[in-house]
Biopython code that builds the backbone (N, CA, C, O; Angstrom):
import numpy as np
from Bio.PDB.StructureBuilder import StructureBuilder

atoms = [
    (1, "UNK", "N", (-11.555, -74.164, -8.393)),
    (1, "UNK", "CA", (-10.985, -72.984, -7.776)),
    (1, "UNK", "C", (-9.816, -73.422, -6.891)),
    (1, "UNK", "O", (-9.731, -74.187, -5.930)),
    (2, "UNK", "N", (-8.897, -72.618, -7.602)),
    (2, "UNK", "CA", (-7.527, -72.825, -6.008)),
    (2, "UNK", "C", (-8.165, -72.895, -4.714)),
    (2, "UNK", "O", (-9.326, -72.523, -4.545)),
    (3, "UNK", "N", (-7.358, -73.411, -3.702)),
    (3, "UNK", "CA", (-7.272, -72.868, -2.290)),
    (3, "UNK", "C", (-5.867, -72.430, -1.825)),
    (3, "UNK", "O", (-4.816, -72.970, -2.168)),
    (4, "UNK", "N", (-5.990, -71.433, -1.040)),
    (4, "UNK", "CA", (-4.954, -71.194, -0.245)),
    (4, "UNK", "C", (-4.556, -71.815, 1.371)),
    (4, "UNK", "O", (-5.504, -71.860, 2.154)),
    (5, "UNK", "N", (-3.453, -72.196, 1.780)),
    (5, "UNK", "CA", (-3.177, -73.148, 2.704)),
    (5, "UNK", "C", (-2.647, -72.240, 4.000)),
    (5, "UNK", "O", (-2.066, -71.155, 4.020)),
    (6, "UNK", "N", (-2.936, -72.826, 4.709)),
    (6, "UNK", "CA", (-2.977, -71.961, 6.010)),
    (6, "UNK", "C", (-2.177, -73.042, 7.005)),
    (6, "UNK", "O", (-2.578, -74.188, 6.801)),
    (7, "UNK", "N", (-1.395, -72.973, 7.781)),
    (7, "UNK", "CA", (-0.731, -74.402, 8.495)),
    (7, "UNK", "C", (-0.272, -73.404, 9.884)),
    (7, "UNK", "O", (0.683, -72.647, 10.058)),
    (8, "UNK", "N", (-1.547, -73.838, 10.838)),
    (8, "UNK", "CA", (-1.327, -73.341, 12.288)),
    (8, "UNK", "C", (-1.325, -74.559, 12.825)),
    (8, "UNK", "O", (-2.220, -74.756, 13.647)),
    (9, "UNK", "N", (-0.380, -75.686, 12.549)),
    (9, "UNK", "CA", (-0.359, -76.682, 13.792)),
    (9, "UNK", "C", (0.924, -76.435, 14.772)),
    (9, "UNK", "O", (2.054, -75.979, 14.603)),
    (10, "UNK", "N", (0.269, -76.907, 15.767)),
    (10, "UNK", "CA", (0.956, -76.268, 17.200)),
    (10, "UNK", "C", (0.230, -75.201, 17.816)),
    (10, "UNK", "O", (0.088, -75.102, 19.035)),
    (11, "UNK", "N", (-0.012, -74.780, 17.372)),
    (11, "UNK", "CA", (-1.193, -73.070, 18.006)),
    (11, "UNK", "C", (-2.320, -73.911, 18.651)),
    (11, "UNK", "O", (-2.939, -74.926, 18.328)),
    (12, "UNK", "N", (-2.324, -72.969, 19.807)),
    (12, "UNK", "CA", (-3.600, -73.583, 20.521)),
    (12, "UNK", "C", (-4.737, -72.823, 20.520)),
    (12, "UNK", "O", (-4.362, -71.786, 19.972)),
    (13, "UNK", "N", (-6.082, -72.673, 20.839)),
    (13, "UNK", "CA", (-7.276, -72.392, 20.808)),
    (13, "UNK", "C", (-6.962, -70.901, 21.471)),
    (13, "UNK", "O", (-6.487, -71.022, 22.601)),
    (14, "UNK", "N", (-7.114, -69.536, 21.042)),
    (14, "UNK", "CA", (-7.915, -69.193, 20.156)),
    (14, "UNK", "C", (-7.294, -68.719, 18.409)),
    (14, "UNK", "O", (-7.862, -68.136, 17.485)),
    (15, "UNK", "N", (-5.928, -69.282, 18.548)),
    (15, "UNK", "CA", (-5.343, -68.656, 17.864)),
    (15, "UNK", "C", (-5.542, -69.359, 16.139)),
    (15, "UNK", "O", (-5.695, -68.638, 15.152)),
    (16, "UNK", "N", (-5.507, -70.537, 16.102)),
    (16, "UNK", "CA", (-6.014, -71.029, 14.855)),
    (16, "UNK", "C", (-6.731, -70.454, 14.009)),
    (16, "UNK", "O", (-6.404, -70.186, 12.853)),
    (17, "UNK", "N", (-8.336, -70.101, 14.832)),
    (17, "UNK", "CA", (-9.505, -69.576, 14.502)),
    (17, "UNK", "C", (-8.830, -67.675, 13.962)),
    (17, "UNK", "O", (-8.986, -66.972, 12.964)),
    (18, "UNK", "N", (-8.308, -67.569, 14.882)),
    (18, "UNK", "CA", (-7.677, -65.800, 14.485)),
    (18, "UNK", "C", (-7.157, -65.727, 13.248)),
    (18, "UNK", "O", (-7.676, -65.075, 12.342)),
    (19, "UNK", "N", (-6.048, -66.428, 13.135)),
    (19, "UNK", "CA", (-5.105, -66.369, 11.923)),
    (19, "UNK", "C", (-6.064, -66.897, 10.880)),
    (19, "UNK", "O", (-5.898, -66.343, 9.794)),
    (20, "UNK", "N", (-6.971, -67.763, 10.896)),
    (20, "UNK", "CA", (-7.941, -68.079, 9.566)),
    (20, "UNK", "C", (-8.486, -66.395, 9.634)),
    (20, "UNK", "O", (-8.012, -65.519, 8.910)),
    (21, "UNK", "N", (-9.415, -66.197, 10.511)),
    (21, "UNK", "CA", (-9.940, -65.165, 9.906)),
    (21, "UNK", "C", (-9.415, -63.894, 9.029)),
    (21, "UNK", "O", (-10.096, -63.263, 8.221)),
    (22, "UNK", "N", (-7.477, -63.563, 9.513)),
    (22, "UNK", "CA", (-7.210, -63.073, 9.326)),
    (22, "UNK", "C", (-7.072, -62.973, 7.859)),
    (22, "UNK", "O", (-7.328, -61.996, 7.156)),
    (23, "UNK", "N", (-6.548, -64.340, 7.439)),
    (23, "UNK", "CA", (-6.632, -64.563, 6.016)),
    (23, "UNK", "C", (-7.721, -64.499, 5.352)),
    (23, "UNK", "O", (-7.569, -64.455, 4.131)),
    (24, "UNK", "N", (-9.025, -64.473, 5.836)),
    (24, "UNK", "CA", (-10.194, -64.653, 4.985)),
    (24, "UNK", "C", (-10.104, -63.381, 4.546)),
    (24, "UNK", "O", (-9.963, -63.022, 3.377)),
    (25, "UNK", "N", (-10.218, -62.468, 5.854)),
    (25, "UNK", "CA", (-10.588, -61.238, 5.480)),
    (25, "UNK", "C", (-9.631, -60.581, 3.886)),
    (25, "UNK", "O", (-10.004, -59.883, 2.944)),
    (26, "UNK", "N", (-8.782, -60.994, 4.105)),
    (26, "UNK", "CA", (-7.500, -60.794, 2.337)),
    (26, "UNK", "C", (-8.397, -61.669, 1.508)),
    (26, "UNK", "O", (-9.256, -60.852, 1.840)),
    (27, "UNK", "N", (-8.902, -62.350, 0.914)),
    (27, "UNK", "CA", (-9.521, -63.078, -0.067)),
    (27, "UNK", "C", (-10.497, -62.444, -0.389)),
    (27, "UNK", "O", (-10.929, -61.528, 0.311)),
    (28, "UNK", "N", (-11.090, -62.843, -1.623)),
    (28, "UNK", "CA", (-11.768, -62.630, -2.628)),
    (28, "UNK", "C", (-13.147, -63.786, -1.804)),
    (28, "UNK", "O", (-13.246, -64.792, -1.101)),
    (29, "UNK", "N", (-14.112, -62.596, -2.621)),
    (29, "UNK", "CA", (-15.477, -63.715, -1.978)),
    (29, "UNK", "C", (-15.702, -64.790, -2.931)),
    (29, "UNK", "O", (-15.949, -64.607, -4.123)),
    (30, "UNK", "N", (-15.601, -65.983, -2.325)),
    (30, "UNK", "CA", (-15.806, -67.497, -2.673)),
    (30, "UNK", "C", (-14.625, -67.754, -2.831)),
    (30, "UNK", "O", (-14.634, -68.249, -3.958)),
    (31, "UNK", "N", (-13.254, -67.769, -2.371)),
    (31, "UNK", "CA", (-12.128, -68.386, -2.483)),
    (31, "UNK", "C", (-12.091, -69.589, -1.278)),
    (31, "UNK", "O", (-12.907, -69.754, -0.371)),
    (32, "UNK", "N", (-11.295, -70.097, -1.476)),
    (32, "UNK", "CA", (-11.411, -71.431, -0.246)),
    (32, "UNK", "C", (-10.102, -70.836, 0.489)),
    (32, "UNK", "O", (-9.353, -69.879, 0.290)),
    (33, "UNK", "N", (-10.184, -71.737, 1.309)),
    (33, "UNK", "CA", (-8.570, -71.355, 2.548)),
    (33, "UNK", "C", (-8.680, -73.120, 3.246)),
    (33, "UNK", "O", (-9.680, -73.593, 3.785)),
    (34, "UNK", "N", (-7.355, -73.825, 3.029)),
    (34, "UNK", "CA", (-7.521, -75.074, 3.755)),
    (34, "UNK", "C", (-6.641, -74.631, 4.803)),
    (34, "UNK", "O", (-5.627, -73.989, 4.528)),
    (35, "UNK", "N", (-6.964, -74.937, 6.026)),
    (35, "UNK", "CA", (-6.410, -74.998, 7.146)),
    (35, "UNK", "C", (-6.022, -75.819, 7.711)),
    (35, "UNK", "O", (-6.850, -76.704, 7.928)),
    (36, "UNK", "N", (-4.343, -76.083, 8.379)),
    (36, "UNK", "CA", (-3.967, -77.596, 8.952)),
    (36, "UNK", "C", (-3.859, -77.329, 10.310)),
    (36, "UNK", "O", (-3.121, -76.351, 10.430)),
    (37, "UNK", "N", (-4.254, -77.742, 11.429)),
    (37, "UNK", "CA", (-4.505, -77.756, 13.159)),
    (37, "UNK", "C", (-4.046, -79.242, 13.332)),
    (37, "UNK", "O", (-4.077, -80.338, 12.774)),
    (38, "UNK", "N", (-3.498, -78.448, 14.710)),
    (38, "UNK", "CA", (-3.504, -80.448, 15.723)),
    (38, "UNK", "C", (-4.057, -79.826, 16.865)),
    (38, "UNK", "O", (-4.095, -80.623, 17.802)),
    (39, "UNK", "N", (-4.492, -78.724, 17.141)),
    (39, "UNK", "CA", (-5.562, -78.418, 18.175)),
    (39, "UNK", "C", (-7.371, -79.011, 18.471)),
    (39, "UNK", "O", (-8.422, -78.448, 18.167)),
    (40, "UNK", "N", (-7.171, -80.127, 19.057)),
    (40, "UNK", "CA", (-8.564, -80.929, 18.864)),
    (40, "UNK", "C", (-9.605, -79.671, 19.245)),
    (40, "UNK", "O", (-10.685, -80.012, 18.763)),
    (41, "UNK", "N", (-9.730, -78.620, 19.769)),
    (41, "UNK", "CA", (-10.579, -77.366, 19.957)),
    (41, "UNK", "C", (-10.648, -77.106, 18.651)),
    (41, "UNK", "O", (-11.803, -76.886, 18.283)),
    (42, "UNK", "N", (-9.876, -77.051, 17.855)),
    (42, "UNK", "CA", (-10.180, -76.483, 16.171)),
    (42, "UNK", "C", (-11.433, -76.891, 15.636)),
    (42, "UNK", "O", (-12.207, -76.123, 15.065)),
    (43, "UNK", "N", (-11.686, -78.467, 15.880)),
    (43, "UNK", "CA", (-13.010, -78.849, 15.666)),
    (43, "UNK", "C", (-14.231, -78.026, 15.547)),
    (43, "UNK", "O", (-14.717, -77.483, 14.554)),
    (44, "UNK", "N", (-14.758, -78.061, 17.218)),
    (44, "UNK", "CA", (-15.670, -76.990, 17.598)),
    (44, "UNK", "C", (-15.775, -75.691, 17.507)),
    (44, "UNK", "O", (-16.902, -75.205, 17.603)),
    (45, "UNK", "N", (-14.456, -74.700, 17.270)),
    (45, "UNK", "CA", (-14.194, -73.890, 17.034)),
    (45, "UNK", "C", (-14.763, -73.339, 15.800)),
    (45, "UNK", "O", (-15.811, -72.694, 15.813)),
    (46, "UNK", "N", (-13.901, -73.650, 14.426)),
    (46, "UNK", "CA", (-13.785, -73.861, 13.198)),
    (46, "UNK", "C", (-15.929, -73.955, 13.052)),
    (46, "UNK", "O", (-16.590, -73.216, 12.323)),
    (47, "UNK", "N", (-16.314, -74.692, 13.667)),
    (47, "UNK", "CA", (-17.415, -75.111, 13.127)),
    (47, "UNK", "C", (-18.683, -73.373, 13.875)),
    (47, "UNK", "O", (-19.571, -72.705, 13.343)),
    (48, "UNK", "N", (-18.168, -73.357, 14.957)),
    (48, "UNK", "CA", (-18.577, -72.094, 15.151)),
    (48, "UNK", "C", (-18.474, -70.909, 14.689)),
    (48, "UNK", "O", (-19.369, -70.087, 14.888)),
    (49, "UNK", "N", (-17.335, -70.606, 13.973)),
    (49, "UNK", "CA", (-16.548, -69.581, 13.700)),
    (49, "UNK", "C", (-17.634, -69.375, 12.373)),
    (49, "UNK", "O", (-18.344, -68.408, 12.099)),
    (50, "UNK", "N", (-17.484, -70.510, 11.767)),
    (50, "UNK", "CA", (-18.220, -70.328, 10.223)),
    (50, "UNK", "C", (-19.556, -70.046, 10.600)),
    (50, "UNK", "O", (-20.066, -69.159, 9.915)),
    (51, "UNK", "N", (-20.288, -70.539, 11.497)),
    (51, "UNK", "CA", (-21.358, -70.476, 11.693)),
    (51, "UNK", "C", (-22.149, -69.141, 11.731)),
    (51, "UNK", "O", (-23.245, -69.025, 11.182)),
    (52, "UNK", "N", (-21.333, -67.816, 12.627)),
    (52, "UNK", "CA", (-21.247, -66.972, 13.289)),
    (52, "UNK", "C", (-20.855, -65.943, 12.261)),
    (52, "UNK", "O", (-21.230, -64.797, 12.512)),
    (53, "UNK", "N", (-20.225, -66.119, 11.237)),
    (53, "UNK", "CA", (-19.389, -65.552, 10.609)),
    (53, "UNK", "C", (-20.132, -65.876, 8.968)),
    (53, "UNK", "O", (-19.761, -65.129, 8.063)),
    (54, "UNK", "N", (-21.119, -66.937, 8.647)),
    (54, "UNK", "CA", (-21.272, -66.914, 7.151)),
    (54, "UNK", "C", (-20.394, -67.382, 6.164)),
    (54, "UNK", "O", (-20.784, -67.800, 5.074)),
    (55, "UNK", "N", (-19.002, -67.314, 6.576)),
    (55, "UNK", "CA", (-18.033, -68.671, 5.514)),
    (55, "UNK", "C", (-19.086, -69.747, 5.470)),
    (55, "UNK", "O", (-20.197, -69.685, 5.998)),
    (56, "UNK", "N", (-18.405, -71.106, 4.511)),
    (56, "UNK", "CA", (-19.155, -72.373, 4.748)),
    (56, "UNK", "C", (-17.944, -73.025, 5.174)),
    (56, "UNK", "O", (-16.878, -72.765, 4.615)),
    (57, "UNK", "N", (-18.028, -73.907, 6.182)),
    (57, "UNK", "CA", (-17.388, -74.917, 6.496)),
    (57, "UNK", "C", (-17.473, -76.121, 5.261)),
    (57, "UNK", "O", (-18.290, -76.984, 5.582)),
    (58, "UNK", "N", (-17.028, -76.300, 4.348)),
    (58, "UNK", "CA", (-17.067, -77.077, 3.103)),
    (58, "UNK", "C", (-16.386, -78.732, 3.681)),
    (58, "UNK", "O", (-16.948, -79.553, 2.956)),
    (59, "UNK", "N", (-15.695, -79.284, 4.394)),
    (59, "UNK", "CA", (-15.194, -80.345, 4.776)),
    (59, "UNK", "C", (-14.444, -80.170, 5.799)),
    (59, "UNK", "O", (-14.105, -79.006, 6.016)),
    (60, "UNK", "N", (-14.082, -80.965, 6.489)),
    (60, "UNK", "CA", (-12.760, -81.071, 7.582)),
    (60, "UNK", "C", (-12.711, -82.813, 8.045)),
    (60, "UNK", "O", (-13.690, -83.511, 8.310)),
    (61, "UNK", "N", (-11.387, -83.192, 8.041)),
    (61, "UNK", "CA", (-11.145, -84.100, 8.443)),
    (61, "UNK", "C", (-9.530, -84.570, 9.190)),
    (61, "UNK", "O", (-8.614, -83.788, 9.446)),
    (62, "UNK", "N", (-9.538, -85.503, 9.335)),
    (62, "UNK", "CA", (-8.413, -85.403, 10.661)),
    (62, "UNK", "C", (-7.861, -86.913, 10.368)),
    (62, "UNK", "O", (-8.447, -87.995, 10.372)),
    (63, "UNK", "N", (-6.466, -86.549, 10.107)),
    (63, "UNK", "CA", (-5.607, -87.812, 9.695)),
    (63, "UNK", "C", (-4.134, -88.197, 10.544)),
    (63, "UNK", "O", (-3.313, -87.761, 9.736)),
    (64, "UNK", "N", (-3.579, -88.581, 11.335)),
    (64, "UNK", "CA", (-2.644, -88.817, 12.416)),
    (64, "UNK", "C", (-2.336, -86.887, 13.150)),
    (64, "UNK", "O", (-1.543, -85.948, 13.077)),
    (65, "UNK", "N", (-3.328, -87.213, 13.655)),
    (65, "UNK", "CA", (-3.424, -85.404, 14.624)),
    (65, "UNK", "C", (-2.984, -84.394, 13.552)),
    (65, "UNK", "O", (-2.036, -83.609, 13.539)),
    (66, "UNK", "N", (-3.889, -84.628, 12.718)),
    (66, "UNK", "CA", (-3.943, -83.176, 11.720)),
    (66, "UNK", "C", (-5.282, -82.916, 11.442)),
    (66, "UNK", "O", (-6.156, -83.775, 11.329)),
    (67, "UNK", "N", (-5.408, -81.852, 11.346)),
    (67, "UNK", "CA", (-7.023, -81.359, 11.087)),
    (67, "UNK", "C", (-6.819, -80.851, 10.141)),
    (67, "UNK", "O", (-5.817, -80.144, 10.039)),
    (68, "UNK", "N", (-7.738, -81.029, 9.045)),
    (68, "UNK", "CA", (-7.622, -80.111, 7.564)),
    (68, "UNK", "C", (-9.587, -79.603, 7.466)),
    (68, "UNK", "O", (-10.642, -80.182, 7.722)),
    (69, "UNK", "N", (-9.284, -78.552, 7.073)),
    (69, "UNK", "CA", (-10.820, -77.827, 7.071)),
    (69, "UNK", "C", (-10.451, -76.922, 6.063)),
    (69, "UNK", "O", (-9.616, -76.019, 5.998)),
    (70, "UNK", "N", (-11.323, -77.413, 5.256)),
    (70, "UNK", "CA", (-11.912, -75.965, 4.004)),
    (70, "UNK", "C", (-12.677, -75.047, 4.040)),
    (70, "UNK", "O", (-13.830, -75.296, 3.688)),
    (71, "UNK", "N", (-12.435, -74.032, 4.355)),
    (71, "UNK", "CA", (-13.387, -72.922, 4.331)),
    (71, "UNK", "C", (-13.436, -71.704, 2.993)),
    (71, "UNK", "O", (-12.579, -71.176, 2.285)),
    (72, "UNK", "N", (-14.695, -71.627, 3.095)),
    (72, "UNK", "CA", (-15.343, -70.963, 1.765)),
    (72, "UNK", "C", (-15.281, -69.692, 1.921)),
    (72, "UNK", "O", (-15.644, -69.708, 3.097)),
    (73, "UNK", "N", (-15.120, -68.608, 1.706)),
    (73, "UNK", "CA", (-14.997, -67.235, 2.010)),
    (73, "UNK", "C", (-16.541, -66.586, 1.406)),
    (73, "UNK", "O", (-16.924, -66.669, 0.239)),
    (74, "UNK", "N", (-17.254, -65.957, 2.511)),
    (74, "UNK", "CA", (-18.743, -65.629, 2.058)),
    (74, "UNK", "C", (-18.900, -64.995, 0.944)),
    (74, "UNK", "O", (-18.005, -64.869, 0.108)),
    (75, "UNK", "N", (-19.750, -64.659, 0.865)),
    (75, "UNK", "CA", (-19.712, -64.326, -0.804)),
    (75, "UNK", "C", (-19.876, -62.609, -0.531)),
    (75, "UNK", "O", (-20.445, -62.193, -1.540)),
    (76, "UNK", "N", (-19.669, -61.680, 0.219)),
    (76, "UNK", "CA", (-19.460, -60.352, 0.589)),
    (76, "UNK", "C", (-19.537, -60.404, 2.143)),
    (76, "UNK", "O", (-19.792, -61.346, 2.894)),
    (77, "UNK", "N", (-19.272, -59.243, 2.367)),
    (77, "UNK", "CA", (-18.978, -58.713, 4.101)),
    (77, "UNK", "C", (-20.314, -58.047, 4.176)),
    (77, "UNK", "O", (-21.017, -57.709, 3.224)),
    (78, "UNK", "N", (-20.562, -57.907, 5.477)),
    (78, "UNK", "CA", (-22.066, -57.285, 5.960)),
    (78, "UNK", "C", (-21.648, -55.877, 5.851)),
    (78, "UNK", "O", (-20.504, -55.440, 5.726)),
    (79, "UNK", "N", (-22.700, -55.275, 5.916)),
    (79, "UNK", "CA", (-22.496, -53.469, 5.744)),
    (79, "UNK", "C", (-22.180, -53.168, 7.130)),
    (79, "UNK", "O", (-22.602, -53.662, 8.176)),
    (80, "UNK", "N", (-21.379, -52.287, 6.909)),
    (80, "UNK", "CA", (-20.980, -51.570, 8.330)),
    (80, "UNK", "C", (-22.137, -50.988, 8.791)),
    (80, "UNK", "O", (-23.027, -50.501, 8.094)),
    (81, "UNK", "N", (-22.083, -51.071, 10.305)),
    (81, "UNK", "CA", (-23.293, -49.732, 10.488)),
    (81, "UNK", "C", (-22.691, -48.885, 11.125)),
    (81, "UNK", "O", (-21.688, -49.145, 11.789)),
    (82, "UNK", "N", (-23.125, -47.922, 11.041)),
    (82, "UNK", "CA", (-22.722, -46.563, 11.250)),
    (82, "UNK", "C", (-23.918, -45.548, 12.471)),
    (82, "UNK", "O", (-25.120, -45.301, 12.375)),
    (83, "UNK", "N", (-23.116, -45.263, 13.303)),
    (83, "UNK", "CA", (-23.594, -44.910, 14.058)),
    (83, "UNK", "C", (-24.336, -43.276, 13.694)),
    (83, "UNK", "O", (-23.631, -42.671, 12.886)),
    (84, "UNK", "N", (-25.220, -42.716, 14.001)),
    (84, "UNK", "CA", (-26.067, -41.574, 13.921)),
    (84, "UNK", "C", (-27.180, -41.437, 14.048)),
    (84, "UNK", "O", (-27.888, -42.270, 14.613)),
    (85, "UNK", "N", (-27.516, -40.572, 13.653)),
    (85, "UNK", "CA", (-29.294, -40.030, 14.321)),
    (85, "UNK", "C", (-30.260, -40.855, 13.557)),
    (85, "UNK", "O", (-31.468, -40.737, 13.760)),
]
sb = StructureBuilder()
sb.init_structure("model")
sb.init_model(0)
sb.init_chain("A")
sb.init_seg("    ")
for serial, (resi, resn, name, xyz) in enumerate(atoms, 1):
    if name == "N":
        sb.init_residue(resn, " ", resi, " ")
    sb.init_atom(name, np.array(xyz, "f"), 0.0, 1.0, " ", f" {name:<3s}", serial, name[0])
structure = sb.get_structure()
């Protein structure tokens, strides 16, 4: 499966994590999204975000202050709830 590339280096914490989600939410369920950060918060972030959220964090690794992380897009969105009686 393709991935689509996402390159927020320079952005600092919380904004990395935003702009991924933003893109997830446009994808198809089970598409990947690689993401490039030099925000060392991306780490912990990234790993929460998926956590919280049901993507999979599929890899991430970090090569002269770059962070690359694959994320999996869940395989559907939760049902809305709807407020009423």
């Amino acid at each position: 499966m393709s991935e689509t590339m996402l390159d927020v280096k320079g952005l600092a914490c919380p904004l990395p994590v935003l702009r991924a989600n933003r893109s997830l939410r446009g994808m198809a369920p089970g598409a990947r999204l690689r993401v490039l950060a030099t925000d060392r918060a991306a780490v912990a972030d990234f790993h929460a975000y998926c956590q919280e959220t049901g993507h999979a964090l599929l890899a991430w690794s970090e090569e002269a202050g770059v962070f690359s992380f694959v994320i999996r897009r869940r395989a559907e969105d939760p049902p809305v709830k709807e407020d009423g009686p």
